[in-house]
N, C-alpha and C positions, 0 to 999 in steps of 0.2 A: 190518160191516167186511170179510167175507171170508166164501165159501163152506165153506172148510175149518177145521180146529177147529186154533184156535191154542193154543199150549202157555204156560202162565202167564211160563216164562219163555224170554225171545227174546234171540239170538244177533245182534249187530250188527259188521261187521267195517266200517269205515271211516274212508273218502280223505278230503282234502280237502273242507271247500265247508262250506254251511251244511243241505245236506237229513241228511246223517248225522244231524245236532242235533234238527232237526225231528223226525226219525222218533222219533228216543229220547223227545224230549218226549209227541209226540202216544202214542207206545206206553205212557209212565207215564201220560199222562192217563187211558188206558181200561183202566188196570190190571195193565199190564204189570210185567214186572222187565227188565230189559235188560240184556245183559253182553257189552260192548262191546270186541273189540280195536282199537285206533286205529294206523292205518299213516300217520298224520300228524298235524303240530304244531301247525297252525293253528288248528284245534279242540278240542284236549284238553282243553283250560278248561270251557269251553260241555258237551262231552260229560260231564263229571263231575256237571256240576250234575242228570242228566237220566236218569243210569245206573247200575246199582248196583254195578257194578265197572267201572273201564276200566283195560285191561292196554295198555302200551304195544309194537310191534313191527315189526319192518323184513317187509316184503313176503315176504321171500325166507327169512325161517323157518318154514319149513313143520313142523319138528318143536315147535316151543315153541308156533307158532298150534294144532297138533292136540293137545296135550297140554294146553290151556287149555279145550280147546270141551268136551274128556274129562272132564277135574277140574271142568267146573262142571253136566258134564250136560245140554249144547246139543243140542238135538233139529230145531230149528230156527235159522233167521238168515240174517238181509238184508243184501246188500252195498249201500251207497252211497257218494259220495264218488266225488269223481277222485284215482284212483292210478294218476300218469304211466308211459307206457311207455318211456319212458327209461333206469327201474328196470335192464330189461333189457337194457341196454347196458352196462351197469357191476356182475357179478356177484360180486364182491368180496366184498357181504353174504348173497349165497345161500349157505343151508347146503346138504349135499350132493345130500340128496333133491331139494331144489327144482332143483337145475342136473340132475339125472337124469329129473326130468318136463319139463322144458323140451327136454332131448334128445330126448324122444320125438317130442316138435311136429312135424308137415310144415310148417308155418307158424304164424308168431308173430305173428296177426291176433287181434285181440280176443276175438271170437267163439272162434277153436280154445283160445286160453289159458282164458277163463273154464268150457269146456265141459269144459276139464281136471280145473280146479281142483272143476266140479262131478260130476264123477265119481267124485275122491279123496273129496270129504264126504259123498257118498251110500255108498260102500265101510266109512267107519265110523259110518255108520246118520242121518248129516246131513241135514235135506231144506234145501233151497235157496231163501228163498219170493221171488213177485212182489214187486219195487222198490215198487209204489205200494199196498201191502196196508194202510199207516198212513199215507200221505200224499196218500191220491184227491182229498183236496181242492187241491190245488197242481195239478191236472191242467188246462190252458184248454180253452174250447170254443172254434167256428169264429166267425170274425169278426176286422172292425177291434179292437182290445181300450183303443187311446186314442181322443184326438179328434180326430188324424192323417188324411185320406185320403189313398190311394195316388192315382197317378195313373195312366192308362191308361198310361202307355211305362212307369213302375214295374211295372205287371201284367204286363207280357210278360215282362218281367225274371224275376218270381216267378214265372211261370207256366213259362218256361224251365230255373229256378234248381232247383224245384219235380222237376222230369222229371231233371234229372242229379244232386240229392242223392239221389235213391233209387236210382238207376242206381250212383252212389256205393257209396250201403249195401247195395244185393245184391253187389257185390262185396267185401264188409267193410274197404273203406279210410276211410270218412271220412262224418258224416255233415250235413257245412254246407260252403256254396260259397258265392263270393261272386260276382256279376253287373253290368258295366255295360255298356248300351248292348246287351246278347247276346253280348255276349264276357265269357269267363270269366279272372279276375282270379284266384280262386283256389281250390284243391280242399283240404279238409279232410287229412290223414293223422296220422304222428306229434305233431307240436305242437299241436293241439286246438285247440277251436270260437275262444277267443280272439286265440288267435299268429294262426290263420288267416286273419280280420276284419284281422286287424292289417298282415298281409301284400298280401292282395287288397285292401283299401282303402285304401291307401297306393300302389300303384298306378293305381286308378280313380281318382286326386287329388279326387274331391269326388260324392257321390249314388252313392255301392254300394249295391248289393243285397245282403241277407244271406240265406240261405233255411236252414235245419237239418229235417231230419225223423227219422222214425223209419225202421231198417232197413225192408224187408221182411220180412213173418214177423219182427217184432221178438219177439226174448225178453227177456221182463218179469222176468225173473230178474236180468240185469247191462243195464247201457249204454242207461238210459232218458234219453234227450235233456233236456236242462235250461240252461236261463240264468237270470243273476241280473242283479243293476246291475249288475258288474264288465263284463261284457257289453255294455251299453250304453252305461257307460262308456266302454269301448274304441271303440266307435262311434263316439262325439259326438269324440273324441279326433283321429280319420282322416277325419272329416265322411261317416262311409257316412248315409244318409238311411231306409231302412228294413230291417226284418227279417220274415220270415214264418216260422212254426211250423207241425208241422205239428200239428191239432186233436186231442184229447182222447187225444194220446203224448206227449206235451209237457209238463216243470213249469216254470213260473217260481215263483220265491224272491222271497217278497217282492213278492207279484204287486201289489198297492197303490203301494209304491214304485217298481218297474219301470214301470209304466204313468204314473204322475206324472212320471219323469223322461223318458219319453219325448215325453210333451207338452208338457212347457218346454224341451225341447229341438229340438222340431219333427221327430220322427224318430218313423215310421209303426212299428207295432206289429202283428202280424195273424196271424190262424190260419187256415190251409186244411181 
């Protein structure tokens, strides 16, 4: 599962979505304990059934999240889960600590925040592990992944699309664009992979282009690229026509049912 020696029992802090659940499952499967804070509601259910504790918590307590990971003796733990940045528009629920680390910020990019927060957990002896240490198998390889082909003027799109989301991610804004015709519809930022789809292909009126990859120099510690059906859902929703990923940085959820709905829906699926 992992070069390094994991500790019986594992630290789960998570967002939104269904990889959080995954992992808890997959980590009881091979014998884990997992003790889980949850920064959202959509999953508390699912996470209970999978974790030997889950403590509920707003983002911005940083003294109750450090006082939890103490009291249960977290040596390790994995973030998953989308937890909006929006959070930080509205500090009303930051306890004091956490608006006096966010002070320090030069910039409130994803990247600078998560390398914050892992340097307070390694300060009280936290290691911080790789996103996909319990979930390698959600990882795609390269290729068409339905029964979809692209079409040459779709390739150029992707191959275009392809060159400015990583142009994107080395600058830490955003890591999915969307393409038609070689003109850009829309760039990733604050409202994520979805709004975004939902913006640039409501624009392109019919055949976007979706492209998402991994930063450069991605760290496999926070912000591994992921879609699910909601995802393609939004798609089939705006008529975008395909999406490309990039290969083996990339999970889909639910990759059986993503791939099915993409082919009754007629909408290409593909790893670079």
């Amino acid at each position: 599962m992992s070069n390094i020696t994991l500790d019986k029992i594992q630290g789960l802090i998570a967002g939104d979505g269904v990889l959080p659940v995954k992992m808890a499952q997959y980590a009881k499967e091979n014998g884990f304990d997992v003790v889980c804070i949850s920064l959202a509601k959509d999953n508390y259910s699912d996470l209970k059934k999978y974790c030997k504790k889950v403590y509920a918590c707003h983002p911005g307590e940083v003294n109750k999240i450090e006082k939890i990971l103490k009291d249960e003796n977290i040596k390790q733990l994995t973030f998953l889960g989308k937890v909006h940045k929006k959070v930080l528009l509205k500090l009303n629920k930051f306890d004091k600590r956490a608006v006096d680390i966010l002070k320090k910020a030069v910039r409130l990019n994803d990247d600078q925040v998560m390398l914050m927060i892992v340097d307070q957990l390694a300060q009280i002896g936290i290691e911080v592990l790789d996103q996909t240490i319990f979930i390698k198998n959600l990882m795609i390889p390269a290729g068409v992944l339905g029964h979809v082909k692209p079409t040459k003027e779709q390739m150029e799109d992707v191959n275009y699309g392809y060159w400015l989301a990583k142009e994107m991610g080395r600058l830490d804004v955003g890591q999915s664009v969307v393409i038609k015709d070689k003109m850009i519809m829309a760039v990733e930022a604050l409202e994520g992979t979805d709004a975004c789809i939902k913006r640039g292909a409501k624009l392109a009126k019919k055949g976007a282009v979706v492209v998402k990859v991994a930063k450069p120099n991605q760290d496999k510690r926070f912000d591994i690229p992921a879609i699910g059906l909601k995802t393609l859902r939004g798609m089939k929703a705006k008529k975008a026509s395909l999406i490309a990923l990039e290969a083996n940085e990339t999970i889909i959820v639910d990759q059986e049912k993503v791939i099915d709905y993409a082919d009754k829906n007629n909408i290409v699926i593909m790893a670079l």
